[in-house]
N, C-alpha and C positions, 0 to 999 in steps of 0.2 A: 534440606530439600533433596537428600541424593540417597533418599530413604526407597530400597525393593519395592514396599508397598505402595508407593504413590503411582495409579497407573490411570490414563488417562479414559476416559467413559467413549462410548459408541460416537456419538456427534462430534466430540472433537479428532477423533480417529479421520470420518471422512471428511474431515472439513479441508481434508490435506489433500483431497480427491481433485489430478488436475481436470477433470469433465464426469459429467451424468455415468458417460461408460466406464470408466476405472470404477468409478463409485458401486455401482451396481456389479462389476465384476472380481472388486477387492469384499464386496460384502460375499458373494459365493465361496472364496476364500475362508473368514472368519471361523471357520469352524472346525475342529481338531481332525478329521477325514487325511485332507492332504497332506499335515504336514509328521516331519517326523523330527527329531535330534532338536529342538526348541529348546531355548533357553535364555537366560535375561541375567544381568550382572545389575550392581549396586551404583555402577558408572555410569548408567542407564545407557548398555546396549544391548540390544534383542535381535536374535539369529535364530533360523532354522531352515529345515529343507523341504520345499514344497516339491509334491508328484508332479509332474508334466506330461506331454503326450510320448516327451522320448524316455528312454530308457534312463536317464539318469534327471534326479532333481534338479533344481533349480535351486543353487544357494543363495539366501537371502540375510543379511548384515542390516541393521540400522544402529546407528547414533542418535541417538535420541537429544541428546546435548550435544552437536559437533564440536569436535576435538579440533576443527578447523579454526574454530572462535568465530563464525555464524550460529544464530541460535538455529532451534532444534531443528528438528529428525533430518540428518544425512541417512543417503542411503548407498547399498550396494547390490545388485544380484546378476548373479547370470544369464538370467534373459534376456532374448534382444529386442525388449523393450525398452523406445526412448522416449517413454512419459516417466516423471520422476512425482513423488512416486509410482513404480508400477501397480499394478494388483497384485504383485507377490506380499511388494511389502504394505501393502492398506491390508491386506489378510492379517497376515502376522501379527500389526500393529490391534486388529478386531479382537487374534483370539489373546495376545498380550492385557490387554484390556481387561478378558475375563478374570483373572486373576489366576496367581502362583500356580494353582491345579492345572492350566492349560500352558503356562511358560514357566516351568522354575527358576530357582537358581540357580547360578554354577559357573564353574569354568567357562570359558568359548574354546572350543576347537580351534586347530590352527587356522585353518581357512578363514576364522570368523576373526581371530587376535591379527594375524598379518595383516589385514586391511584397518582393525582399530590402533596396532601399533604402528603405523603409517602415517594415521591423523594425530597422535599423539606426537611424535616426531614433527609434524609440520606445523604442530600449535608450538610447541621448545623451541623453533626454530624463529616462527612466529618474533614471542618473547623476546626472543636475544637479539633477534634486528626489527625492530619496531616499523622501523622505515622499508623496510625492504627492499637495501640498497646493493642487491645481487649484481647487478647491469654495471657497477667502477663507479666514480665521482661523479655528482653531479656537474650540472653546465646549467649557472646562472644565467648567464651572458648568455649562451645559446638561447634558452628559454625567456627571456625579457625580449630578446628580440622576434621572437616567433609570437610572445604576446602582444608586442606594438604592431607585428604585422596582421592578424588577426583583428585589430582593433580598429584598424584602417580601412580594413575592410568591411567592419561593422558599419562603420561609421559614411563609408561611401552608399552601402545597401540601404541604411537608414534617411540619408538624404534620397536618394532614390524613392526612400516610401513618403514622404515628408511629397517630394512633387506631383506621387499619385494620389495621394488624399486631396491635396490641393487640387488638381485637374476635376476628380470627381464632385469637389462643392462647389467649382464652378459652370459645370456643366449639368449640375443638378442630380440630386440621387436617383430619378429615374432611370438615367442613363443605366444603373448598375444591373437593373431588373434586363434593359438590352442586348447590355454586353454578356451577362451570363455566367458562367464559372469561370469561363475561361480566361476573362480579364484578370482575377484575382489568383488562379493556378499560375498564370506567368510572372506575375508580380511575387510569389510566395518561393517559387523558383530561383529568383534573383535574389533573395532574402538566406535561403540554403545554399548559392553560389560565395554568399560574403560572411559564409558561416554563424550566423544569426538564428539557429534554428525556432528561438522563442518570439520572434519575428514572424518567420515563414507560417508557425503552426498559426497564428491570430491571421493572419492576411487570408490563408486560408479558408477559416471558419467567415471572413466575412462574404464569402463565394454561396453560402449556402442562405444568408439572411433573407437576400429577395426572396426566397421557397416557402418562408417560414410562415407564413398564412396573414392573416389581417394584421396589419400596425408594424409591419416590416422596416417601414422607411425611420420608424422612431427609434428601432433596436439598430440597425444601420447605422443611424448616427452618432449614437450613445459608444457600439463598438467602434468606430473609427475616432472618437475622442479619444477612449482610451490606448489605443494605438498609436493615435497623437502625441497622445501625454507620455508614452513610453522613449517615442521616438527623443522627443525633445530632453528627456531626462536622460538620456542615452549620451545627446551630443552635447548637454551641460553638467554629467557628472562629477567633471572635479570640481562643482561649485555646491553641490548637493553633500548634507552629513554623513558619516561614512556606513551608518547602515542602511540609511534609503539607498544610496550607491551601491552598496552590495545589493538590495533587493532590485535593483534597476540591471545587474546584469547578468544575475539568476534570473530573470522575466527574460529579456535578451537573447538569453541563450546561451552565456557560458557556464562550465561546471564551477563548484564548488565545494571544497574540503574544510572538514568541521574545525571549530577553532575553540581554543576555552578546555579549561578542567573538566575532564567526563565527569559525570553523578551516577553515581550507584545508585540504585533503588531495586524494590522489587515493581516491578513492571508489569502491569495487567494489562492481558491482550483485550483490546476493545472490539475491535472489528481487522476483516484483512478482505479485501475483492481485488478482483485484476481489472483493465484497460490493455484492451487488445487494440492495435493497426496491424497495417500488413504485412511491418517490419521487424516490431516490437511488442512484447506484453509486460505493462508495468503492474507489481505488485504493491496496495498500498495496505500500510500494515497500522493501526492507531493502536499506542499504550499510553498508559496512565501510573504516572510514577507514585505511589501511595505515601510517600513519606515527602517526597519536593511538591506535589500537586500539580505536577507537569504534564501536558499531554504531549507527545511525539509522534512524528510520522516518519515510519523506514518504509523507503522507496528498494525494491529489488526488481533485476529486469530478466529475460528470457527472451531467446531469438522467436520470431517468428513460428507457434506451432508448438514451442516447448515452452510451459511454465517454469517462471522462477523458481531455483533451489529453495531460496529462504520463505521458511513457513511456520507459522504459529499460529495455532488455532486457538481460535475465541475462548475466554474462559480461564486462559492458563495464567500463573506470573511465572515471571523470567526474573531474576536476583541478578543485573548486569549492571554494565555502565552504556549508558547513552552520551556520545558530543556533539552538540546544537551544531546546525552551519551557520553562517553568518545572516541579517538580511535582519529587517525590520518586524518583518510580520510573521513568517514561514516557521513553523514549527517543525521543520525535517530534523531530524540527527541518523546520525550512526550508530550499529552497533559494533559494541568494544567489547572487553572480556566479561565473560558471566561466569559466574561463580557455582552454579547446580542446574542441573535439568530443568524445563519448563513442569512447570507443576498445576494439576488442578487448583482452581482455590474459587472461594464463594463470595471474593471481595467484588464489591460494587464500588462504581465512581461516583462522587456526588455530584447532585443535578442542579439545574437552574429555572424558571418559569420559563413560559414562550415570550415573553417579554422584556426579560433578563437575557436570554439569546437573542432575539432583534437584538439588542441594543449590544451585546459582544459584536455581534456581525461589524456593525459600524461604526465602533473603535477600532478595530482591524483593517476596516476601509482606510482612515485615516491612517493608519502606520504605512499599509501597502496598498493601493487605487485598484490594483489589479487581481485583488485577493478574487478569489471564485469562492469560497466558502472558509466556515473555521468549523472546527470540532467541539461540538456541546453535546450535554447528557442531560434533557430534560425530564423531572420531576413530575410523577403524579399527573400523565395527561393520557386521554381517551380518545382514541379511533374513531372521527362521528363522518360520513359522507357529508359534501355538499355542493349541493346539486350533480354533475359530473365527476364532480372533484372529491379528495378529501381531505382533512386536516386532523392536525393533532392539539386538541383543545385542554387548558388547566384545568382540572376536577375542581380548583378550588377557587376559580375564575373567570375572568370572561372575555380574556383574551385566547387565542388560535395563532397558527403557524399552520401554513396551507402545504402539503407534499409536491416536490417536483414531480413533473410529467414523466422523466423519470425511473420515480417511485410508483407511479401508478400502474406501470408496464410490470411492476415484474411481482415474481411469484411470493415473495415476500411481503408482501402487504395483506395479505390475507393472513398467512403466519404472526402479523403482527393484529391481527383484530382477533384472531380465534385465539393466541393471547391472552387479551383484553377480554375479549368479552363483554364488554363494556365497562371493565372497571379500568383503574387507573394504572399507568404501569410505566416502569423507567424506560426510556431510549433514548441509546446512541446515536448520532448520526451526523452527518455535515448541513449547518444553516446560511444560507446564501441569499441573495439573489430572488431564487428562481424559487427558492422556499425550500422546506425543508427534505432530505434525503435520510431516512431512519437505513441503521446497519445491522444494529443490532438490540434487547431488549431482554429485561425483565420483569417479571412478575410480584405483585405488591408485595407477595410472602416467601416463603423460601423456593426456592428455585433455579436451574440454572441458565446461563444464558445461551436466544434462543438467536440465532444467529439468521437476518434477512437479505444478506445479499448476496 
């Protein structure tokens, strides 16, 4: 896979785009005008020098495979732009695209090697201390104690929510439509003060139920059950099996580190979108291991304003290792060492009916109560409206899977009907709940994939 000629097509180029404007302003880029000194290695990294308004270029670097041991495109340039990528490199990446006539091969210049022999050094370095124990000896003992203290304090905030829920059903849920957000902002407060952030985020969201239009008081109670039921599994965990206990304090709110022998596989990017707040943007990234049958979700984060480094665009496999984290239900891992550049490829995942996902949905329920959705690839189903709404129906049957609200908001639903067309067509996407969320999709014959979200 770490073949010059493998170079990736126009859509997955801006899929790396962190907004509409780099997008639009690394496409003015693409075209061989500004740049000069381009060139591309077999290690897959692509350098060249873009014009700017001053007197001197703009040097532009990417890693297409990071030497870091993150998968693909690192970058580097001189501009003082802090979107990553900028539009120097979504250009260069456009006109790399075109093929060897617009990037050759060759050498890198110095400017362009001292920044790849940099990351190569800090991947050797990597390697040789796994742990990355720079900082002196560990401190068990420090750190056991700073987890029982931690723990206490979970468990104080937890009681705390345990007496708010109880006040509210005896005072009756109306009261909540009363009280307003504010009730639940103070209480989600006190949940972030006892370090429970997986706590604070649910307490929160039930501030917003009474707003939610007709049938409020039933979704109300439904979420503070499960808040209940977190609560309660929270302050009976050593009695619980040891993975619903890890998935009880992953929900909670602590971190956790991947456990178990990585798998190598070649790794097809299924879908990647962000989740923004005001603090934080989470990138969530779905593959599909072609030889295990595994699907995995890497979580990558970015402060406030700046998109996550790690990015793989739809379409590609990655030849790495993935390590699950622990938990009953949660399909998250890490990623570990990869072995060649992300590469195009035409591999598809195989699908299930809309009625084979229902019924994934809610074996998933049962491992974790708190699951919000799983990852399926439905087979052979058609875009049909109805009434207001729309769903995605079997070609070859006569059951339906209804799209989240959502789905219906964004611009990607139309990309997946002009698609269709009305014929039948594979999609990705998360099924829940609230019904189904399509990401991404293919066409019944060759094609590639078209990415909705």
């Amino acid at each position: 896979m770490t073949q010059q000629g493998v170079r990736w097509s126009v859509d997955q180029v801006l899929a790396l785009a962190p907004d509409s404007a780099s997008r639009k302003a690394g496409s003015k880029l693409g075209t061989a005008g500004p740049w000069s000194g381009t060139g591309s290695s077999r290690e897959g990294a692509v350098w060249g020098l873009c014009r700017g308004s001053g007197s001197t270029p703009y040097r532009t670097v990417i890693d297409v495979m990071s030497a870091s041991g993150a998968a693909g495109p690192a970058y580097k340039c001189s501009c003082p732009s802090r979107k990553f990528p900028c539009k120097h490199a979504l250009g260069l990446l456009l006109l790399w695209s075109g093929g060897e006539e617009s990037v050759p091969a060759g050498p890198a210049p110095d400017w362009a090697e001292q920044w790849l022999a940099g990351r190569r050094r800090a991947q050797e370095k990597r390697q040789a201390d796994p742990e990355g124990s720079v900082s002196g000896p560990a401190d068990p003992e420090g750190a056991r104690r700073r987890a029982e203290r931690r723990a206490e304090r979970i468990t104080a905030g937890a009681t705390d929510l345990e007496e708010r829920l109880a006040d509210l059903l005896r005072s009756g849920l109306a009261t909540a439509e009363q009280a307003g957000y504010g009730l639940w902002e103070e209480t989600a407060a006190r949940m972030v003060d006892a370090q429970a952030p997986g706590l604070a985020a649910r307490t929160r969201e039930l501030g917003a139920v009474p707003a939610s239009g007709p049938g409020w008081p039933v979704r109300l109670l439904e979420e503070c059950a499960l808040l209940h039921l977190l609560d309660q599994g929270w302050l009976h965990r050593e009695g619980l099996p040891d993975a619903l206990a890890a998935t009880v304090r992953t929900r909670v709110g602590l971190p956790s580190s991947p456990q178990g022998p990585p798998v190598r596989d070649d790794w097809l990017v299924l879908a990647q979108y962000d989740r923004t707040d005001p603090k934080l943007t989470t990138r969530r990234i779905w593959l599909y291991g072609a030889a295990s049958g595994r699907t995995a979700l890497l979580l990558s984060y970015g402060a406030a304003g700046r998109a996550p480094e790690l990015t793989l665009p739809v379409g590609l496999v990655l030849d790495a290792e993935l390590s699950a984290h622990p938990g009953t239900g949660g399909p998250r891992a890490s990623l570990g060492e990869q072995f060649a550049p992300p590469a195009p490829s035409g591999a598809r995942p195989p699908g299930l009916t809309t009625a084979e996902a229902t019924a994934r949905y809610g074996e998933a329920l049962r491992e974790d109560p708190w699951q919000e959705s799983v990852p399926v690839t439905l087979d052979d189903v058609i875009p049909v409206p109805d009434g207001d709404s729309w769903q995605l129906a079997d070609a070859a049957g006569d059951t339906a899977l209804p799209l989240t609200p959502a789905a219906l908001s964004r611009p990607g639903l139309w990309r997946l009907v002009a698609l269709s067309g009305g014929a039948p067509v594979k999609v990705f996407g998360e099924c829940g709940h609230r019904g189904f969320t399509p990401l991404t999709a293919w066409p019944t014959g060759p094609g590639n994939a078209v990415r909705l979200c």
